[in-house]
TIMI-2910 file (N, C-alpha, C, CB; in pm, 1 decimal, decimal comma, always signed):
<rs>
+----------+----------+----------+----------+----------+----------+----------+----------+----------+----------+----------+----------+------+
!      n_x !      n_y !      n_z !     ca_x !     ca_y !     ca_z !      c_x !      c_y !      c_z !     cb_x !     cb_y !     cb_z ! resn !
+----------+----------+----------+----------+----------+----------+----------+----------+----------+----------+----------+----------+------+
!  -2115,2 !   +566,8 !  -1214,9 !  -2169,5 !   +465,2 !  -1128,9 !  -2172,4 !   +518,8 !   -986,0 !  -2087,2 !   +334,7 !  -1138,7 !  Unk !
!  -2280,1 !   +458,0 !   -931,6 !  -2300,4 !   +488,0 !   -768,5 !  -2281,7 !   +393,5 !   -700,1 !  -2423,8 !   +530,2 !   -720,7 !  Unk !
!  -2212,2 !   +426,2 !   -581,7 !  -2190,5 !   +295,0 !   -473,2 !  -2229,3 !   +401,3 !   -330,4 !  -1980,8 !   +205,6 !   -472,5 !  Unk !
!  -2375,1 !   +336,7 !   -260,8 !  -2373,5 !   +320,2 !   -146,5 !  -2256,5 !   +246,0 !    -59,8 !  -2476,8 !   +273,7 !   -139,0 !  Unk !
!  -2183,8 !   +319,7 !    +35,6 !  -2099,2 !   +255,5 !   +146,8 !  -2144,4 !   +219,5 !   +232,7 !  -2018,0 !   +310,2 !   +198,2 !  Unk !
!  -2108,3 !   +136,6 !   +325,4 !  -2156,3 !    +86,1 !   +473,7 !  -2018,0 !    +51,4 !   +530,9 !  -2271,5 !    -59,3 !   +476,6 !  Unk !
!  -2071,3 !   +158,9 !   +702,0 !  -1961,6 !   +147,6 !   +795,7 !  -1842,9 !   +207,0 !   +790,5 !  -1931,3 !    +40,9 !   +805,9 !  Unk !
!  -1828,9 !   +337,8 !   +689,7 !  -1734,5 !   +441,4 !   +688,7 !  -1829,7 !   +585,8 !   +683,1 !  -1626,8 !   +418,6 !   +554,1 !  Unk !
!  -1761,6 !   +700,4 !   +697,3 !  -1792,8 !   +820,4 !   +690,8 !  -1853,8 !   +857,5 !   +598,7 !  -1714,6 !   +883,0 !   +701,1 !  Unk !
!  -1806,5 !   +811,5 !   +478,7 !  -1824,7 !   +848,2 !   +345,3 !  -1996,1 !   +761,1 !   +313,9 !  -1668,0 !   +786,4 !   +240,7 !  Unk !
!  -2071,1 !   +846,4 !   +253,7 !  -2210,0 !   +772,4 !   +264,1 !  -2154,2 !   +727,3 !   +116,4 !  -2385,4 !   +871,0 !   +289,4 !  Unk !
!  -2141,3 !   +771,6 !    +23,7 !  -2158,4 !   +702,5 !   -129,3 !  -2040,9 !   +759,6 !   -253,5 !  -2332,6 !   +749,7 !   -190,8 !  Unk !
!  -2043,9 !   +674,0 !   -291,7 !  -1893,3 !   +731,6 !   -378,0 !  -1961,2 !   +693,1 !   -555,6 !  -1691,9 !   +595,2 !   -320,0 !  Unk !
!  -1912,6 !   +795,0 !   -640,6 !  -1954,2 !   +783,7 !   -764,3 !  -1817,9 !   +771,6 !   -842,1 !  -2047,8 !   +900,8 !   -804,5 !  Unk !
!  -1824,9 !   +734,3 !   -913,0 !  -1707,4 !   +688,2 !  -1031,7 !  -1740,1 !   +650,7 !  -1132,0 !  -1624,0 !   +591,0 !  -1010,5 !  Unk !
!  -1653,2 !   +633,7 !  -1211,1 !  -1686,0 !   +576,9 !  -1369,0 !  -1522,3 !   +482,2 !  -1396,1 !  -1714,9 !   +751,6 !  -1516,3 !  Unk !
!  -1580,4 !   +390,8 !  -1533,5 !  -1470,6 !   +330,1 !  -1539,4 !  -1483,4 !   +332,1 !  -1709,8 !  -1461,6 !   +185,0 !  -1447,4 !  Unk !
!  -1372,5 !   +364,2 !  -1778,7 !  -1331,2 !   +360,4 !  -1879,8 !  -1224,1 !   +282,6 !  -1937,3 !  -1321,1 !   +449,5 !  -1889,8 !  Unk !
!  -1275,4 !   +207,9 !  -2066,6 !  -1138,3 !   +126,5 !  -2056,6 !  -1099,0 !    +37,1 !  -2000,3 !  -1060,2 !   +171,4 !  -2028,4 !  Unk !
!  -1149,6 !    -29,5 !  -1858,6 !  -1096,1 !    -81,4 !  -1795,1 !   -982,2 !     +8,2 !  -1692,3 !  -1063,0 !   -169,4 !  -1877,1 !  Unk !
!  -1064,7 !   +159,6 !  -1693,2 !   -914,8 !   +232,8 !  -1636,1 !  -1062,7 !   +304,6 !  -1492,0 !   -787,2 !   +410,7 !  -1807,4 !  Unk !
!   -990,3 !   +364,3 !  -1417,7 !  -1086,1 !   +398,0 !  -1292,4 !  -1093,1 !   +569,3 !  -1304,4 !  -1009,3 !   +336,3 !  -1120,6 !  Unk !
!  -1171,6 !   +589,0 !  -1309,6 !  -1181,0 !   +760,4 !  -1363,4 !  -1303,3 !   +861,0 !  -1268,1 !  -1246,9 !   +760,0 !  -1562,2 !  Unk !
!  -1267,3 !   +950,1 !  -1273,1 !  -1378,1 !  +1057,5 !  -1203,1 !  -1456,8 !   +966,8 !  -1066,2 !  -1521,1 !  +1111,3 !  -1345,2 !  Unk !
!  -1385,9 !   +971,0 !   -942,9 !  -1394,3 !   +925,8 !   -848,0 !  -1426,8 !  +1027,5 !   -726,5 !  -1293,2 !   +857,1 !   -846,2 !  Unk !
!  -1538,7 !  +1064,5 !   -680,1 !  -1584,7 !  +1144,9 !   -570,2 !  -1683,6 !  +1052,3 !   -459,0 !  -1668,8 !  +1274,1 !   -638,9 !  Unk !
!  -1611,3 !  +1069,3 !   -392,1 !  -1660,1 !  +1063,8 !   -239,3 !  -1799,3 !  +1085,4 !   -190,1 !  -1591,8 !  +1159,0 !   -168,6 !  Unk !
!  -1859,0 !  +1106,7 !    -83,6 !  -1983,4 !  +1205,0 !    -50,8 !  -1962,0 !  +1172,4 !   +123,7 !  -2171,8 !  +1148,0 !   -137,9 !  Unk !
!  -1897,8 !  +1288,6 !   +122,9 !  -1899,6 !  +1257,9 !   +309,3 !  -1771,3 !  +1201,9 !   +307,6 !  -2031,1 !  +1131,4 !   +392,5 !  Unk !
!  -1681,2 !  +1150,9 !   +442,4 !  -1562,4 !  +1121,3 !   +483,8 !  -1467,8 !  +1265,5 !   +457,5 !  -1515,8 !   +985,4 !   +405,2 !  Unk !
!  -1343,3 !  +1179,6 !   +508,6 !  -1231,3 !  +1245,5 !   +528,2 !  -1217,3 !  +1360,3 !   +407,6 !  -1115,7 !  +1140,7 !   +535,1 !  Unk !
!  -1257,6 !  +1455,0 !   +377,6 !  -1264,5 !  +1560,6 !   +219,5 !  -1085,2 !  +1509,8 !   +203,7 !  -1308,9 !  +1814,1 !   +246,5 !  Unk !
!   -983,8 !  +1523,6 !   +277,2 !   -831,9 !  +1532,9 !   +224,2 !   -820,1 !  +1367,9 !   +214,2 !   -700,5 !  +1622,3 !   +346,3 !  Unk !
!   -830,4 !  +1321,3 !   +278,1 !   -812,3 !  +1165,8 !   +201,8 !   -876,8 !  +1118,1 !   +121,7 !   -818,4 !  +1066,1 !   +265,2 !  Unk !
!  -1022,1 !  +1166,2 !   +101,5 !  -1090,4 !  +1115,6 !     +3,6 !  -1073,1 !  +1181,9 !   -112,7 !  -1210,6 !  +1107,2 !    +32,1 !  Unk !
!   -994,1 !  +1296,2 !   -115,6 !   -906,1 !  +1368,1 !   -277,8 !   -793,0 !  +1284,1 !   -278,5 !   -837,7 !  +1560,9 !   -279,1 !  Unk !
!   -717,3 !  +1251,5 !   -209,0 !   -625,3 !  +1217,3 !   -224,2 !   -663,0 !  +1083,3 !   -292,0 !   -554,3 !  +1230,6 !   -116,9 !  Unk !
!   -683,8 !   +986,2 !   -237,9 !   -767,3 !   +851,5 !   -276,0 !   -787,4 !   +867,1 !   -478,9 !   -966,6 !   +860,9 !   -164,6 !  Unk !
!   -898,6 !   +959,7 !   -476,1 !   -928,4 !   +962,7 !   -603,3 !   -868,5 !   +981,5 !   -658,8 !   -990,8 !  +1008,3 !   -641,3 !  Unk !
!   -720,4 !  +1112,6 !   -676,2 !   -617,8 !  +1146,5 !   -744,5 !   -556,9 !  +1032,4 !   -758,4 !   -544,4 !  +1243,5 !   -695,7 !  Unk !
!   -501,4 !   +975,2 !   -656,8 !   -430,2 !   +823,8 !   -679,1 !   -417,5 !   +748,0 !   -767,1 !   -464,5 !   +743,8 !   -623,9 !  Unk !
!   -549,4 !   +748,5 !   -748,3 !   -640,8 !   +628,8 !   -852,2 !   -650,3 !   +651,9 !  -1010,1 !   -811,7 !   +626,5 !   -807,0 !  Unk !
!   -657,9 !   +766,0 !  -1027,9 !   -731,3 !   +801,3 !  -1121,1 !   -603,2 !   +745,8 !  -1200,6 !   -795,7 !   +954,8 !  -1128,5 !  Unk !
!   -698,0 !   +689,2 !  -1342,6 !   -616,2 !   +629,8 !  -1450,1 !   -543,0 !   +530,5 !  -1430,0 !   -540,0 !   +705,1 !  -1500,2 !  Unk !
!   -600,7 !   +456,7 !  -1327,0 !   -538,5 !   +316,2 !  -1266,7 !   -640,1 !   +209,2 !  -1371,8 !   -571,8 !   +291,7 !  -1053,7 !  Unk !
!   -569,9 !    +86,1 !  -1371,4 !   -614,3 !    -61,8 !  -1431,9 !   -743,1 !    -58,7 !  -1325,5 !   -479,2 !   -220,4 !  -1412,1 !  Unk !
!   -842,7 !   -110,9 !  -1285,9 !   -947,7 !   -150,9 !  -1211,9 !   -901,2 !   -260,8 !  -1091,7 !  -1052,0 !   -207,8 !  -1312,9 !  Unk !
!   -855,4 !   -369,7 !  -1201,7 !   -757,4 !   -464,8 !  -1086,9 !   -652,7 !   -421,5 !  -1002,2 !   -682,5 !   -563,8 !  -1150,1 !  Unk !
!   -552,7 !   -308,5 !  -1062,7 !   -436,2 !   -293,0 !   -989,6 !   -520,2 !   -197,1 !   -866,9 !   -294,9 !   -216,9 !  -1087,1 !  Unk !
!   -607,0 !    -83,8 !   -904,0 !   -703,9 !    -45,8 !   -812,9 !   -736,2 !   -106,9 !   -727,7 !   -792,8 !    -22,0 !   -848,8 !  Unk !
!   -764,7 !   -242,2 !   -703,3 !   -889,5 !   -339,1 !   -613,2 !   -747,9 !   -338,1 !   -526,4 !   -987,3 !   -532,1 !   -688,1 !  Unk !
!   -650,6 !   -390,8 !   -597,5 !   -546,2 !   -494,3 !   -531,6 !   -489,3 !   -432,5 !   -458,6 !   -449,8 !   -563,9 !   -605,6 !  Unk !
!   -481,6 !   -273,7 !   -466,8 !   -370,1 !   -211,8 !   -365,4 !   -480,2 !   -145,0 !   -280,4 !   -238,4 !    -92,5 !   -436,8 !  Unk !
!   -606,4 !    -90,2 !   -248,5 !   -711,3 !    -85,8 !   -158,0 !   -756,8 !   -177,7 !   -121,3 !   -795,8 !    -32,0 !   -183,9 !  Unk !
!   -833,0 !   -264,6 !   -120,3 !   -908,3 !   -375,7 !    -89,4 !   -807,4 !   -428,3 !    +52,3 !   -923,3 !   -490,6 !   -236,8 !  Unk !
!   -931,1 !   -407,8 !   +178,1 !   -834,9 !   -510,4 !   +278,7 !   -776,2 !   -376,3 !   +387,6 !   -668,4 !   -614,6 !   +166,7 !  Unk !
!   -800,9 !   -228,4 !   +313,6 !   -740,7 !   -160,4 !   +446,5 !   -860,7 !   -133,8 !   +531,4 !   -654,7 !    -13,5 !   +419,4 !  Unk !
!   -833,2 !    -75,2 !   +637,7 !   -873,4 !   -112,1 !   +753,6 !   -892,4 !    +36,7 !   +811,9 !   -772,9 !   -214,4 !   +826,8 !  Unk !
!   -979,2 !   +152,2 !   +878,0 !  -1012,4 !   +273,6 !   +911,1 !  -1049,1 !   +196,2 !  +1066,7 !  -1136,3 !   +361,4 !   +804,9 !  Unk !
!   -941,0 !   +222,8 !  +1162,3 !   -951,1 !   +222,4 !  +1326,3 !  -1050,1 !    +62,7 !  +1337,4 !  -1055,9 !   +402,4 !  +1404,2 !  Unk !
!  -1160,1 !    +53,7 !  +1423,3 !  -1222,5 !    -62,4 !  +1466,0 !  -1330,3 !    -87,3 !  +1356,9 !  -1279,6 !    -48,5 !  +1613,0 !  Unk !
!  -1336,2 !    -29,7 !  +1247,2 !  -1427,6 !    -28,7 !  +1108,5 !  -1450,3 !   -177,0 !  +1050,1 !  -1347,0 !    +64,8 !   +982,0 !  Unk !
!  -1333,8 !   -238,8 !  +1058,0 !  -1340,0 !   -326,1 !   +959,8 !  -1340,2 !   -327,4 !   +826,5 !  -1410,5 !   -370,3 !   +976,2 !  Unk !
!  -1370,4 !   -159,4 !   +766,0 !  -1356,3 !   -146,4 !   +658,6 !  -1305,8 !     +3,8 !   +652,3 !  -1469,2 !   -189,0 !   +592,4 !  Unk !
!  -1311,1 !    +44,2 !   +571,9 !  -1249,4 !   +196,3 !   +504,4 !  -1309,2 !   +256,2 !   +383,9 !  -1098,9 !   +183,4 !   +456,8 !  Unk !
!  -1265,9 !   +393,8 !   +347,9 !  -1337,3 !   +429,3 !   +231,2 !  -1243,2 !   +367,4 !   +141,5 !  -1368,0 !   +584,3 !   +207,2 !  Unk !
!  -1134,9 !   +379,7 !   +149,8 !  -1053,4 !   +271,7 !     +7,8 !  -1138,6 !   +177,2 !    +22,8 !   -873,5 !   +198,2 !    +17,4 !  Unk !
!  -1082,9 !   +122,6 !    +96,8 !  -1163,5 !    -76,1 !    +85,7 !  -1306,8 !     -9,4 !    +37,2 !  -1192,4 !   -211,5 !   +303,0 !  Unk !
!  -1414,4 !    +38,3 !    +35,0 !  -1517,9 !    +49,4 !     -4,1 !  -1520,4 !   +110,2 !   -142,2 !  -1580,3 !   +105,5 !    +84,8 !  Unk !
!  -1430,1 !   +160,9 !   -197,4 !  -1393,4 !   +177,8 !   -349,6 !  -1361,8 !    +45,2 !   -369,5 !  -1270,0 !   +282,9 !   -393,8 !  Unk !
!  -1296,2 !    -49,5 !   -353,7 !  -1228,3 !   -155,3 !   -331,6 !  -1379,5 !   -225,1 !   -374,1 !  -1143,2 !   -175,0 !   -175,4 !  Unk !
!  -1469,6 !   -232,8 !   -313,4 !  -1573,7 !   -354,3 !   -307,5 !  -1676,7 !   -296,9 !   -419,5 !  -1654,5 !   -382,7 !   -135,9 !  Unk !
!  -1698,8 !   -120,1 !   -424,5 !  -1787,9 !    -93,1 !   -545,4 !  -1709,6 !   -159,4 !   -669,3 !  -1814,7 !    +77,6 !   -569,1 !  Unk !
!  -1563,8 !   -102,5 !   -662,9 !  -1503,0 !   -165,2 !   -832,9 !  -1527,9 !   -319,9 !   -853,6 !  -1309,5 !   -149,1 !   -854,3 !  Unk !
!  -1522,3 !   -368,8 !   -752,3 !  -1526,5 !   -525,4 !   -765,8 !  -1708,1 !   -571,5 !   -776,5 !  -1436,7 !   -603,4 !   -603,2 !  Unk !
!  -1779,2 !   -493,9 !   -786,3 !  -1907,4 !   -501,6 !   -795,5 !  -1929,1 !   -498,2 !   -950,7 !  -1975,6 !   -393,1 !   -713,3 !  Unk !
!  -1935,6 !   -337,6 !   -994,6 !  -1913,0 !   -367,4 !  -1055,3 !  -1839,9 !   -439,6 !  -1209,3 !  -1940,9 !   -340,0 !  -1009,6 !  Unk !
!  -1733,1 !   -511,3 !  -1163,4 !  -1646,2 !   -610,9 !  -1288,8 !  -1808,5 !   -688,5 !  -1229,1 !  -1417,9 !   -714,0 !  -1258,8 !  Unk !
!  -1861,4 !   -778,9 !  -1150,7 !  -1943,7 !   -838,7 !  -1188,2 !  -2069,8 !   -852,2 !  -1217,0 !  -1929,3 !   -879,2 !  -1156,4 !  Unk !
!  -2110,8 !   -676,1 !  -1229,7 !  -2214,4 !   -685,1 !  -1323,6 !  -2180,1 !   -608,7 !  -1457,2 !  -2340,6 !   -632,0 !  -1260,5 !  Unk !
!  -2049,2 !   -630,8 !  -1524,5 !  -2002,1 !   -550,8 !  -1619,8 !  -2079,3 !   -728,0 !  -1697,0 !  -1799,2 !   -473,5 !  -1619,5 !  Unk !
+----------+----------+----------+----------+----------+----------+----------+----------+----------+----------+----------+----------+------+
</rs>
């Protein structure tokens, strides 16, 4: 899956979800060491426990972040799953 971002570094992040589990997570653009780190994290996480511990952080006067924007693709798509 592809997710266009808005209002972080990172233009678009691809992932897949298996299972209900969060898998193969790359970035495109942003921070390269936080945005590995991020994905390693993640990887083989529940989708929900995913949303719940990103969703809501905050990158300087952004309002949003590349987590939080993993945060809003996963929650996209659960609702067009």
């Amino acid at each position: 899956m592809t997710f266009q971002t808005k209002g972080v570094c990172a233009q678009q992040i691809d992932y897949n979800i298996i299972d209900g589990k969060v898998t193969d997570v790359h970035f495109l653009g942003g921070c390269n060491g936080n945005t590995q780190g991020i994905s390693r994290l993640i990887e083989g996480m529940e989708v929900h426990d995913a949303i719940s511990r990103l969703e809501g952080i905050q990158c300087g006067y952004r309002g949003t972040s590349c987590p939080d924007q993993l945060a809003k693709a996963l929650k996209q798509s659960l609702t067009e799953a």
